[in-house]
N, C-alpha and C positions, 0 to 999 in steps of 0.2 A: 323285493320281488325280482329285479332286474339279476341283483346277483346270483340270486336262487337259480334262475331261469340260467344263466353264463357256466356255472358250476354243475347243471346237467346236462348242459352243451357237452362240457367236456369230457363230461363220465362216462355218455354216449360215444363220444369222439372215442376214446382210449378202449372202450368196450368194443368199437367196431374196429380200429385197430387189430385187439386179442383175438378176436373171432377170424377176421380174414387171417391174419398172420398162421391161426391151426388149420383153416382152409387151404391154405397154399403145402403146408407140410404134409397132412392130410395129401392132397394130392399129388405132389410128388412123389410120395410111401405106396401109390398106386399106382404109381406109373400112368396113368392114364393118357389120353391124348383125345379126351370127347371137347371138342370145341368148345361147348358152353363154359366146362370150365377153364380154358384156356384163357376163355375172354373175361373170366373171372379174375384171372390171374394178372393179367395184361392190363386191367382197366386202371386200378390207381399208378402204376407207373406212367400210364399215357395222363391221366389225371394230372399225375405231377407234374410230369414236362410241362404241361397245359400252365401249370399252377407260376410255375418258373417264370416261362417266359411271359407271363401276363405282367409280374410281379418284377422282374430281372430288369435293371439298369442299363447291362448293356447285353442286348439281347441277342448281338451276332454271336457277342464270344459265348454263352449261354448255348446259343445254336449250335454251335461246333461243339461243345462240352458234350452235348444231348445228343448228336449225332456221332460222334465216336464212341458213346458208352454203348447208343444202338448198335453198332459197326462192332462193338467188342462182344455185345449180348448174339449178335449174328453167330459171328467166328467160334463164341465157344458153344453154340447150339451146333453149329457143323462139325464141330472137334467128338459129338456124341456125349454133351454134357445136358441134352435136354432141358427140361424145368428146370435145371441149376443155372443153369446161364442167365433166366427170367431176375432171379434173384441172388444170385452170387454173386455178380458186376456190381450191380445196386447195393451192393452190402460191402463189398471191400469197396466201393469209391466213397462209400456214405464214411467209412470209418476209415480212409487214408484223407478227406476232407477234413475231418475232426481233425485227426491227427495235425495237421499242416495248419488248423486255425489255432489252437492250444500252443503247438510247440511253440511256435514262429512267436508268441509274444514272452516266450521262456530266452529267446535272444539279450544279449548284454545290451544296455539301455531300453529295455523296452520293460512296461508294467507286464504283469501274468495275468491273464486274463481271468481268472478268477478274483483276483485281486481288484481289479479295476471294477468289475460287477458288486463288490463288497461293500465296495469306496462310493459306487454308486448309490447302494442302499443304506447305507449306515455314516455313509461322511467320513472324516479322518479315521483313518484305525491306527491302533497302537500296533508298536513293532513287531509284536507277539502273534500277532494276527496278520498282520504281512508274511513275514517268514513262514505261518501254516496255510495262507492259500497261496503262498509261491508254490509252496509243497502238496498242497490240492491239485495245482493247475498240473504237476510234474506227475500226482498218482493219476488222473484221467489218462494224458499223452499214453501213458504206462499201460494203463486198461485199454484204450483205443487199440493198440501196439496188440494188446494179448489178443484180443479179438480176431484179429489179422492173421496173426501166428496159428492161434486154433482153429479156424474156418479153414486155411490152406493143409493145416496136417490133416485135418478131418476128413478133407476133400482128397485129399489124397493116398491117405493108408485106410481110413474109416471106410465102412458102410455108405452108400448116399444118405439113408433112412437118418444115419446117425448124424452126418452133415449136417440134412434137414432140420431135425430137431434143435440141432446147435443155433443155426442162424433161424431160422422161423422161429421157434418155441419160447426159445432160452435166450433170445437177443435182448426183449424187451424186461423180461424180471431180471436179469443181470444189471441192467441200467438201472431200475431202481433198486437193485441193491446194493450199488457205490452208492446213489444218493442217499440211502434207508445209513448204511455205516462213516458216509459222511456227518448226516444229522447226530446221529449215538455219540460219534465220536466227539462231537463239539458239543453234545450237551455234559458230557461227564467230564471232559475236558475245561471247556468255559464254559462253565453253568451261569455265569453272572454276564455273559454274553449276550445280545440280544440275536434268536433266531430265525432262519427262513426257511420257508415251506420251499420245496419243489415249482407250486405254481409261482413264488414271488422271484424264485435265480432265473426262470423261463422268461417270468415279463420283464425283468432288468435286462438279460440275455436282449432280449425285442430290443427294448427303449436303447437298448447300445448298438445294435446293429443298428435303427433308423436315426439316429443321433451322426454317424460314421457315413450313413448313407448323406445327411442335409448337411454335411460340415464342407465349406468349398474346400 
């Protein structure tokens, strides 16, 4: 029952997600400027700050992260980027963040962060399986990297509309669709593999970040 109840928590969760995510596009495509929905637009990022530094170990440097993205979302609202700004800062630091936690363990001596999540679920892995989440961890960086690349041309030769669509719309089924040809990929590949859902690379993802967080 507990879990039933957990599992529509989260379907909920990623349902409200997809709805605001076409509300923010939606209104950008509108140009609009009626308050209410500004502060529609405005609430989960102030949410998350919220979320951060409740959650955030060290909570100056957090501070100062929060307040220059603010200071950046300012600047390019005054440069005449309007509603881009609300969510274009927020979307290139979300994916230059990725980027810099992925690559940084693609450094000589250090495990791949995919790789170590593996090892976490499944115990020792054979070579074959090292060497393709070394190459996992390398196609993400890659995808992160495209992301980045596409959002800034878009924003800059595109349409806003088309911008919008790209980072609002098409940010989150792009994500699961590495994970969607990740999975394919490793079932026709190593079928005799034992696999993981989405939800189990997220809670290993957790349990490694708080494991990282309690290690003196």
């Amino acid at each position: 029952m507990a879990r039933t109840a957990g599992a529509a928590w989260k379907v909920l969760i990623l349902l409200g997600i997809v709805v605001h995510q076409l509300l923010v596009h939606v209104s950008f495509a509108s140009a609009s400027n009626d308050p209410l929905r500004i502060a529609l637009l405005v609430a989960p990022l102030v949410a998350l700050a919220g979320l951060i530094m409740w959650r955030a170990d060290r909570r100056i440097l957090w501070a100062s992260i929060l307040v220059a993205g603010a200071g950046a979302i300012f600047l390019a609202h005054g440069a005449g980027l309007g509603l881009a700004a609300l969510y274009g800062v927020p979307h290139a630091v979300g994916y230059v963040f990725l980027l810099w936690l992925f690559g940084r363990t693609l450094l000589r001596d250090r495990e791949p962060l995919v790789t170590r999540l593996a090892r976490q679920m499944r115990g020792a892995l054979p070579p074959e399986m090292e060497i393709y989440t070394r190459r996992l961890t390398l196609a993400w960086c890659a995808f992160f990297a495209a992301q980045l690349a596409a959002s800034a041309l878009l924003l800059g030769f595109a349409t806003p509309e088309t911008w919008s669509f790209f980072v609002n719309v098409l940010n989150l089924p792009l994500v699961g669709l590495m994970f969607a040809a990740d999975y394919v990929y490793r079932v026709l590949r190593y079928r005799h593999a034992p696999q993981s859902s989405i939800a189990t690379v997220l809670e290993a993802y957790a349990k490694d970040r708080l494991s990282g967080r309690q290690a003196p």
